[in-house]
C-alpha positions as CSV (number, residue, x, y, z in Angstrom):
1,X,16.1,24.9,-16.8
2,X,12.9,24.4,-18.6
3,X,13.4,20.6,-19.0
4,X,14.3,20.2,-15.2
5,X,11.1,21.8,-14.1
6,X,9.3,19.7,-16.8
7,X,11.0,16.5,-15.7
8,X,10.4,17.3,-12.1
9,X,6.6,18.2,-12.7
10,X,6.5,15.0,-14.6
11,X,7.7,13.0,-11.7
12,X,5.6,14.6,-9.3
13,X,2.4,13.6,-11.3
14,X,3.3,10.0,-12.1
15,X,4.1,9.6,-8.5
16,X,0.8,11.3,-7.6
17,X,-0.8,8.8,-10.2
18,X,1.0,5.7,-9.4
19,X,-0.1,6.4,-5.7
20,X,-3.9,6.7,-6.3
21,X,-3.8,3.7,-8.5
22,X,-2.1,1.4,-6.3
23,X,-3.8,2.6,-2.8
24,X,-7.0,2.1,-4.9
25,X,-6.8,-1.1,-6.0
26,X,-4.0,-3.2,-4.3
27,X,-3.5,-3.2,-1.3
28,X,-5.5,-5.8,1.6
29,X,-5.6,-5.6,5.3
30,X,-2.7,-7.8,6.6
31,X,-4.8,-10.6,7.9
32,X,-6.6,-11.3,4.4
33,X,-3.0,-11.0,3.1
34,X,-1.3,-13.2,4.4
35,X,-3.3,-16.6,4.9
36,X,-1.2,-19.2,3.6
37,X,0.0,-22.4,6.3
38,X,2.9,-20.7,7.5
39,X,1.3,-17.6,8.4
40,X,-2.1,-17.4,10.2
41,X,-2.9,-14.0,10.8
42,X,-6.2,-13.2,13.1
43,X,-8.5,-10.3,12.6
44,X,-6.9,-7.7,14.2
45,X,-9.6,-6.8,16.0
46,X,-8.6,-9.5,18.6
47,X,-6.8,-9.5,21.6
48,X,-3.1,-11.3,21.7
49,X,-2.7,-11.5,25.8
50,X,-5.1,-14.6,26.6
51,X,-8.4,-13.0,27.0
């Protein structure tokens, strides 16, 4: 029973860890993403009806 609530403690703090690191770091608003030719995304800040 010990090494369950050892391996389940473990896995809660290297998910916690994996989750501040990678929110920190890696991720980019979608529009500075994805700017390649076949995908042009606009600031999303603008509006998509025709004004």
């Amino acid at each position: 029973m010990k090494a369950f609530l050892a391996a389940v403690v473990f896995a809660v703090v290297v998910a916690f860890g994996a989750a501040t690191f990678l929110d920190s770091g890696f991720q980019q608003p979608s529009h500075a993403a994805f700017t390649t030719e076949g995908a042009r995304v606009d600031n999303p800040g603008s509006n998509l009806i025709g004004n």
